[in-house]
Each structure stands twice: as C-alpha cells, then as structure tokens.
VEXFI-396877 format. One record per residue (C-alpha): residue number from 0; residue in three letters; x, y, z. Coordinates in nm, 3 decimals. Example, Ala and Ser with C-alpha at 12.3 -4.5 7.8 and 13.67 -1.06 7.14 Angstrom:
<timis>
0, ALA, 1.230, -0.450, 0.780
1, SER, 1.367, -0.106, 0.714
</timis>
This chain:
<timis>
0, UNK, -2.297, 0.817, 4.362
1, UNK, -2.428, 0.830, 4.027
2, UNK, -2.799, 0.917, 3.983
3, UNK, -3.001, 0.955, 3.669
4, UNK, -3.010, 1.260, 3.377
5, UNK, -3.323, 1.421, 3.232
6, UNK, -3.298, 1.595, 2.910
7, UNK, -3.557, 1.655, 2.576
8, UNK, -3.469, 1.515, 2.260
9, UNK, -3.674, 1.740, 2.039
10, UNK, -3.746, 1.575, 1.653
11, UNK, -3.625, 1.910, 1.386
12, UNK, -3.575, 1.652, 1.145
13, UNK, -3.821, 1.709, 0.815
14, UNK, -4.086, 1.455, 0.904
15, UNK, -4.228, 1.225, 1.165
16, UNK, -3.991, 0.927, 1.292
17, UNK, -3.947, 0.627, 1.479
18, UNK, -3.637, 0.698, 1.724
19, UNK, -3.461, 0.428, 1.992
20, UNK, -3.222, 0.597, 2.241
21, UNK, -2.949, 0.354, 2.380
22, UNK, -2.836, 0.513, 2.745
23, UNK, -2.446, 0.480, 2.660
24, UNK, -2.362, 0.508, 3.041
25, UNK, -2.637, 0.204, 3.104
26, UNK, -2.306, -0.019, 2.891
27, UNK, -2.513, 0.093, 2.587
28, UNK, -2.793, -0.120, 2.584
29, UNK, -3.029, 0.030, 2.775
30, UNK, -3.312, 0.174, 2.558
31, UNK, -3.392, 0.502, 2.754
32, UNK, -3.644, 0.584, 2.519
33, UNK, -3.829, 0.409, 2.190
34, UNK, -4.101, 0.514, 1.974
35, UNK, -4.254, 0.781, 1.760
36, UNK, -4.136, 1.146, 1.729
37, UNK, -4.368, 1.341, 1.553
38, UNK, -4.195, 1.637, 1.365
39, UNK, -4.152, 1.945, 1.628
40, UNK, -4.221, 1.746, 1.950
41, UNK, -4.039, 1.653, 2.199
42, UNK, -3.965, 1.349, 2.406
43, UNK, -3.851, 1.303, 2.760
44, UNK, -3.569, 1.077, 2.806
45, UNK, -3.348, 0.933, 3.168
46, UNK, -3.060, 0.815, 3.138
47, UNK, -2.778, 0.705, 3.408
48, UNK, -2.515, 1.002, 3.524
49, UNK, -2.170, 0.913, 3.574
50, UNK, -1.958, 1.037, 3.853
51, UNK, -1.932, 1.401, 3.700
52, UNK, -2.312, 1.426, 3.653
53, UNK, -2.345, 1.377, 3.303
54, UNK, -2.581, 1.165, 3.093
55, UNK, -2.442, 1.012, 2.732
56, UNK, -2.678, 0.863, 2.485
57, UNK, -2.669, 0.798, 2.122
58, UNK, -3.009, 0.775, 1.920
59, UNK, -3.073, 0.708, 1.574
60, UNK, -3.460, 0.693, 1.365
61, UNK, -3.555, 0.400, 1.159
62, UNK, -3.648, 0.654, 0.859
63, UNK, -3.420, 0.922, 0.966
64, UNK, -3.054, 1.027, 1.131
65, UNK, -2.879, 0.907, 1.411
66, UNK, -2.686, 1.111, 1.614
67, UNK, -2.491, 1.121, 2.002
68, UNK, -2.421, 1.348, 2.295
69, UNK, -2.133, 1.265, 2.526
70, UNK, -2.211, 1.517, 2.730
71, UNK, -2.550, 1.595, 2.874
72, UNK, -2.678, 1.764, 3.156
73, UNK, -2.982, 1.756, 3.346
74, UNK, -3.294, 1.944, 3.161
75, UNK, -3.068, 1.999, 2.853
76, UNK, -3.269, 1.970, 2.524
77, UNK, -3.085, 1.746, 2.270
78, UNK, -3.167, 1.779, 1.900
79, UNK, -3.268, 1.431, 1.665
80, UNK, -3.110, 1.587, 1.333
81, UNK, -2.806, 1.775, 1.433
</timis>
C-alpha cells in the first residue's frame, strides 16, 4: 500500500521566492507545500508514494522557475532552480 514521501526542496535560486508544490501522485492538485523560500533554505515537503515507493511533484515560484521530479525518494533533497 502506498504511504507518503519526505524529501527537502532547498531554494539555490538567486533570491527569495514564493514556491507552491502540486503532489503529482495526489492527481496533481494537492498542494504539498506553499509559501516563502528564502534564498539557501530549505523546506520540508510530503507527498503520496506510489506502489514502487516513489514521490512525484512539480513546483514552480511566482518570481522564479518551476521545475519537476518524477522520481523521488524518501529524505531526498530536491533543488527549486535546477
């Protein structure tokens, strides 16, 4: 049964942001995480696992980039501008 991923999305884009997190495995419109980033900090973010034990989620900053991972695993540290 699937249970939930944990994973860091760490901000090394050039300034502060405002990022939302959709949980692609939660159909995509779960927000697993929204608010500020501050520039070299960290967030942590749960998401849903599917049946291999992998998270997906796609974020994107209001002032910033967006970006995905398909393929996360639990305590992996994703990056905002990579």
């Amino acid at each position: 049964m699937p249970g939930t991923i944990h994973f860091s999305l760490h901000n090394n884009y050039s300034q502060d942001v405002i990022v939302n997190v959709l949980d692609l495995f939660g159909g995509g419109q779960r927000i697993a995480f929204s608010g500020p980033l501050n520039k070299d900090e960290s967030a942590d973010v749960q998401v849903f696992a599917d049946s291999d034990g992998h998270g997906a989620a796609s974020w994107a900053a209001l002032n910033g980039p967006a970006n995905s991972n398909p393929s996360i695993n639990d305590g992996d540290t994703c990056e905002l501008n990579s």
